[in-house]
C-alpha positions as CSV (number, residue, x, y, z in Angstrom):
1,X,0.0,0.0,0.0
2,X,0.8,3.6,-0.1
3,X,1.6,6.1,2.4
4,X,1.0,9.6,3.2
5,X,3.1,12.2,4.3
6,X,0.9,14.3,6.8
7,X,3.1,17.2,8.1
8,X,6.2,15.6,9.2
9,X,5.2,12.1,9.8
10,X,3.7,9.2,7.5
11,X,0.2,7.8,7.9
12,X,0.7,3.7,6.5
13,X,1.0,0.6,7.3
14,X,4.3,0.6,8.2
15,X,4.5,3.7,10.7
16,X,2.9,4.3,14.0
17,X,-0.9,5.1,13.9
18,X,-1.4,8.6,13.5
19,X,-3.8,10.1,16.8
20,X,-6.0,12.7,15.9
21,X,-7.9,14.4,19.1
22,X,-11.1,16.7,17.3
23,X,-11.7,19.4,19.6
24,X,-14.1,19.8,16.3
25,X,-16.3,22.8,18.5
26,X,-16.0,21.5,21.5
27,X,-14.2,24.6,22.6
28,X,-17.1,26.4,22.8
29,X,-16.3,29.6,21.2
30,X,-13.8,29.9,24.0
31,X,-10.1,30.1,23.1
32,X,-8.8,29.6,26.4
33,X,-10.4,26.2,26.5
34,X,-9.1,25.1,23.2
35,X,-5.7,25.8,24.3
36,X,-6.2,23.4,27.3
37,X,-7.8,20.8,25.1
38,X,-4.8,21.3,22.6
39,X,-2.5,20.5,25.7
40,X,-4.6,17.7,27.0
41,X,-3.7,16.1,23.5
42,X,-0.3,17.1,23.3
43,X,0.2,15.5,26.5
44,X,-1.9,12.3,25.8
45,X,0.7,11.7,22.8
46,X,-1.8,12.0,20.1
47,X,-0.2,13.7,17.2
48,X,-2.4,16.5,15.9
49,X,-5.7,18.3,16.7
50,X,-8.5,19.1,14.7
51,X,-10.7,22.1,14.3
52,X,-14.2,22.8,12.3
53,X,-14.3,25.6,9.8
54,X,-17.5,27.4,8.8
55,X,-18.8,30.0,6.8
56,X,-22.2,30.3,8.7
57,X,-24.3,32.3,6.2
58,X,-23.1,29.8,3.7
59,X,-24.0,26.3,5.7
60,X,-27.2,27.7,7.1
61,X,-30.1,28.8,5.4
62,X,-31.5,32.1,6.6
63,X,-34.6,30.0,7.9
64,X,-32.2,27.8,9.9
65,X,-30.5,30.3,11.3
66,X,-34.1,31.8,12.6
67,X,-34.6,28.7,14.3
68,X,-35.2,29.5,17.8
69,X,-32.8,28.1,20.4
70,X,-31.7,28.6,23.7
71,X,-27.9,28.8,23.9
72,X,-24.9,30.4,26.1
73,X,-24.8,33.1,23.1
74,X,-28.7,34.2,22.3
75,X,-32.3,32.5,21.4
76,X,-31.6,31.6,18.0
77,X,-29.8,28.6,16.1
78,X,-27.8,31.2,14.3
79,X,-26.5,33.2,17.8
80,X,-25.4,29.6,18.5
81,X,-23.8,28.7,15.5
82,X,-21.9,31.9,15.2
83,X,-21.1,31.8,18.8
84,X,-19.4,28.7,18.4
85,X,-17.4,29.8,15.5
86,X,-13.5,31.3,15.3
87,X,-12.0,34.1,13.8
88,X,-8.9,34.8,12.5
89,X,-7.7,36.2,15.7
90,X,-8.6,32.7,17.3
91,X,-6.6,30.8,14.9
92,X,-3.6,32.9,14.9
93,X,-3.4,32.0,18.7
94,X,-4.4,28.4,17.8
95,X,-1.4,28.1,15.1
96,X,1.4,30.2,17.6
97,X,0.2,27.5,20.6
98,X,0.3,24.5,18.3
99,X,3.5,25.5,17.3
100,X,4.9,26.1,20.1
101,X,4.1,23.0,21.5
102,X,5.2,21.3,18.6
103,X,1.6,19.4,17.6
104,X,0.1,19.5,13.9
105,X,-3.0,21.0,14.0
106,X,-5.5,20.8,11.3
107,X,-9.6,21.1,10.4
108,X,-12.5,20.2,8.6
109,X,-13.5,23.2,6.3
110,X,-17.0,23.1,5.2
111,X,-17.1,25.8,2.6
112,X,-15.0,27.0,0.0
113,X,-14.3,30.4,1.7
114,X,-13.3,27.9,4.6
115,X,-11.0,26.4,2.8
116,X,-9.4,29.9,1.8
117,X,-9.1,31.0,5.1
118,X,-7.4,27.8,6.3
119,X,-4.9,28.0,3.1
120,X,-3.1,30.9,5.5
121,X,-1.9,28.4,7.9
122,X,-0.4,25.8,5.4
123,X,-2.1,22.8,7.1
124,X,-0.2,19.1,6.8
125,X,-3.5,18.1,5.6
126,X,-7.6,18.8,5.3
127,X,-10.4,16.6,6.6
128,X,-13.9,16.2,4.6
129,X,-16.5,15.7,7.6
130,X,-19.2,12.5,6.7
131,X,-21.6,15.6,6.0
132,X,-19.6,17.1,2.9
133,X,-18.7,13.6,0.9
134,X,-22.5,12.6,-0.6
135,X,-23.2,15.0,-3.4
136,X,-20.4,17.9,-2.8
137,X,-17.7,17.0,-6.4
138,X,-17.4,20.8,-6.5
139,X,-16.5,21.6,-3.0
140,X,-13.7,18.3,-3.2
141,X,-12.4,19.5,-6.4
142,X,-12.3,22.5,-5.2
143,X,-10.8,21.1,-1.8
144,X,-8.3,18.6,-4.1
145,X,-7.2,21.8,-5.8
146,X,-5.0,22.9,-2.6
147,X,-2.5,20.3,-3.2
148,X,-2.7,18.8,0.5
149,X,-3.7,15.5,1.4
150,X,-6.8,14.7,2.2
151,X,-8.7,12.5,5.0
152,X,-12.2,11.5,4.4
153,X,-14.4,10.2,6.6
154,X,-17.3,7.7,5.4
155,X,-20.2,8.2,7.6
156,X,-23.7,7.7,6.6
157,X,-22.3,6.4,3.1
158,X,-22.5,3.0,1.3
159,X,-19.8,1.7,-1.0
160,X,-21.3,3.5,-3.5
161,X,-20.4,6.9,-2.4
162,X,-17.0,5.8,-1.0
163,X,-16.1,4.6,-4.9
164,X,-17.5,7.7,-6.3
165,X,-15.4,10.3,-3.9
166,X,-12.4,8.2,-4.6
167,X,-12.8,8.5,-8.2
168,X,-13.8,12.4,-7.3
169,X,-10.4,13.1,-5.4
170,X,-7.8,10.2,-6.9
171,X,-6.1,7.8,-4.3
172,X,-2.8,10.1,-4.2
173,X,-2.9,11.8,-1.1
174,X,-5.5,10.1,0.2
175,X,-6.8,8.6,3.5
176,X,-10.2,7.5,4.1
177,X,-11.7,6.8,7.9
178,X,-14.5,4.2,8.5
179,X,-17.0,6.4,10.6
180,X,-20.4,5.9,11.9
181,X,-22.7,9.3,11.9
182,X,-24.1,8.4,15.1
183,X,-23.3,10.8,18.5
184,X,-22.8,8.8,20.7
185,X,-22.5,5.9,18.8
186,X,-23.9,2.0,19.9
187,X,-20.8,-0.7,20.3
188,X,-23.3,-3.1,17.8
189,X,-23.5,-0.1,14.9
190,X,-19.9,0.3,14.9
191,X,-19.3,-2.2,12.2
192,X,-15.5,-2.4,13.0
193,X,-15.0,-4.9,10.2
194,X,-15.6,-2.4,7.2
195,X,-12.7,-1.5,8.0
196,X,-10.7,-4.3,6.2
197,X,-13.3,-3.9,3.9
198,X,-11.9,-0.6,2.8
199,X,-8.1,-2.1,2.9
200,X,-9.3,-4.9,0.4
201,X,-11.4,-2.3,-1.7
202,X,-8.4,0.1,-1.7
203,X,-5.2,-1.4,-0.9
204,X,-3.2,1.4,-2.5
205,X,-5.1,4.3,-0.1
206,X,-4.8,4.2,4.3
207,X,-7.8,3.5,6.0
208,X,-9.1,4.9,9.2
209,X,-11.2,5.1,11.9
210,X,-13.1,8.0,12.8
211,X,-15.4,7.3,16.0
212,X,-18.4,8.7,18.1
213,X,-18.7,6.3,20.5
214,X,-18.0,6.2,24.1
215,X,-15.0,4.7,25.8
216,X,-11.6,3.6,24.1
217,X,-11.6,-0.1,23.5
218,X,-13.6,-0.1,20.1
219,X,-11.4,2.7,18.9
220,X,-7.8,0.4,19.7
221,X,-10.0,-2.5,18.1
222,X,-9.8,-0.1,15.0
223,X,-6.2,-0.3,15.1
224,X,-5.9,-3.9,15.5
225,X,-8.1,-4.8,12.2
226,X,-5.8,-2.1,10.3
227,X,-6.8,1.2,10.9
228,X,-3.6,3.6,10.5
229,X,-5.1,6.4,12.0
230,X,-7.8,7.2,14.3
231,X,-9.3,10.1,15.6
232,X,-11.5,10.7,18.1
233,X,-13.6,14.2,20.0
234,X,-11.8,15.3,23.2
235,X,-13.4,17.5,25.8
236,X,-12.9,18.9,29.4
237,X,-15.6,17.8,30.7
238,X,-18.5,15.5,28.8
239,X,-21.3,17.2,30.8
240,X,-20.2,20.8,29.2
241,X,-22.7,22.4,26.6
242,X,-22.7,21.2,23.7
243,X,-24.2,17.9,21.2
244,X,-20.0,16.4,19.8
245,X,-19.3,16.4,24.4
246,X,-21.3,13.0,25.1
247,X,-18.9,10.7,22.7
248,X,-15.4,12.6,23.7
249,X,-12.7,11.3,25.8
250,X,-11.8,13.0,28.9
251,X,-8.1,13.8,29.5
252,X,-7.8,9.8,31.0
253,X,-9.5,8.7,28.1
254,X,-7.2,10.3,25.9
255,X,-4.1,9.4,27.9
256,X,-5.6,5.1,27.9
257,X,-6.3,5.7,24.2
258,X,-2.9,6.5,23.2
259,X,-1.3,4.1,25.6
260,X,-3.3,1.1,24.2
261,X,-2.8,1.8,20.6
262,X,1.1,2.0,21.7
263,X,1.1,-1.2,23.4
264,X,-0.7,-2.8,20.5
265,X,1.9,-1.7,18.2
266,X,4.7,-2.8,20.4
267,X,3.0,-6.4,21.1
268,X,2.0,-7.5,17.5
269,X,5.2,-8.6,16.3
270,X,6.2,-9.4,12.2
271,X,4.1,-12.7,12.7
272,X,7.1,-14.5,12.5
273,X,7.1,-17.6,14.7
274,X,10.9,-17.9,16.4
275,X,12.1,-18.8,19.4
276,X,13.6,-15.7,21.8
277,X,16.2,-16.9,24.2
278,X,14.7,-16.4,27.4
279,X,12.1,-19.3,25.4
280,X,15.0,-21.4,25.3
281,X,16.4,-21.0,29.2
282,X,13.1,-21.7,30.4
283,X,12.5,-24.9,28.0
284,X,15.5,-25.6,28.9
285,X,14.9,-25.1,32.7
286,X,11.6,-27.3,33.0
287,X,13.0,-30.2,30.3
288,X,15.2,-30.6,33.2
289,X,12.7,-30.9,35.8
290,X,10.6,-33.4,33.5
């Protein structure tokens, strides 16, 4: 299979699984919280954060935005949606911290002008959300145009979809994440096993695992059946405002998540069947005894 060179590190079979934490908008318009949650995953070992980019007037219709709702920011879906929402100001800070750190950090644009703003930054890479893969060819030419490599995430599509983005977008510079558009999501919708699906299907592309469920165990099973990176929402708190908080990982999620993908990686071997020494002494030791 391929690889892909996100920032400086490659995402493959043959490297360590690339950790993504989504603070998505789970900083809750509040920059001082997303630098925490940028240092929670920094600190965890994951090896970039992502961000969602949107141009509100442009993802909402005017009727949407009237929607009442009762939020932190005003009575209306669009005081919420705008609340939630970061300027350039916002990511300037976001991009100094990151770097100063030393993390990667990334997002999910989910309009063109997104994508134009986020160009500033040079990002190692852009992520299509599940939402922007079923009917958007203009917005991923548009997004392919950039140059970057691209991670695409397969919610709420069939094999249909998946075969017509990837003949949209080419398998250069590719990585595709099994996902389940479900917050939080069941263990028994998971479907864990599309994942070597998609190896079979495209051996020449990574494959992924993007999850919304709850706990860390299906998300290292990921790893075991192939996945080469996984990314998952982080929070402070899950009882925080907000819909993306019920199916993130806490700071001790994040921390177990990282350190169980690591073990895994240190524990499955070449699969070649040879006997270590300390085998031998001990053979040795109770052929004896016998």
């Amino acid at each position: 299979m391929s690889n892909v060179a996100v920032g400086d590190r490659v995402v493959g079979d043959n490297s360590p699984c690339f950790v993504v934490a989504e603070i998505g908008i789970n900083h809750n318009g509040d920059i001082n919280i997303a630098k925490q949650l940028i240092q929670m995953a920094h600190e965890a070992g994951c090896d970039a954060v992502k961000f969602q980019k949107r141009t509100v007037e442009l993802c909402y219709t005017p009727e949407e935005l009237a929607v009442p709702r009762e939020s932190p920011w005003g009575k209306t879906n669009g005081d919420q949606k705008r609340g939630l929402e970061f300027g350039l100001d916002e990511y300037i800070e976001i991009d100094h911290y990151c770097r100063e750190l030393g993390i990667m950090w990334f997002a999910s644009p989910w309009d063109k002008p997104s994508v134009d703003f986020l160009e500033r930054f040079n990002p190692p890479c852009y992520k299509v959300a599940s939402a922007r893969v079923r009917g958007e060819d203009e917005f991923l030419h548009y997004l392919r145009q950039t140059g970057r490599p691209i991670v695409v995430s397969t919610g709420a599509c069939e094999e249909e979809h998946i075969l017509h983005v990837v003949d949209v977008l080419g398998r250069k510079n590719l990585i595709i994440t099994h996902c389940v558009l479900q917050y939080p999501c069941e263990s028994v919708d998971l479907n864990l096993r599309v994942i070597t699906t998609l190896k079979d299907l495209f051996p020449d592309v990574p494959i992924g695992y993007s999850g919304h469920e709850k706990g860390v165990a299906t998300s290292v099973m990921a790893v075991v059946l192939g996945a080469v990176l996984v990314e998952r929402h982080i929070t402070l708190d899950r009882t925080m405002y907000g819909s993306d908080q019920p199916a993130s990982l806490e700071r001790g999620g994040v921390e177990q998540l990282v350190r169980d993908i690591r073990v895994w990686e240190r524990a499955r071997g070449d699969g070649v069947n040879l006997i270590l020494p300390a085998e031998e002494a001990n053979w040795q030791k109770l052929r004896r005894k016998l």
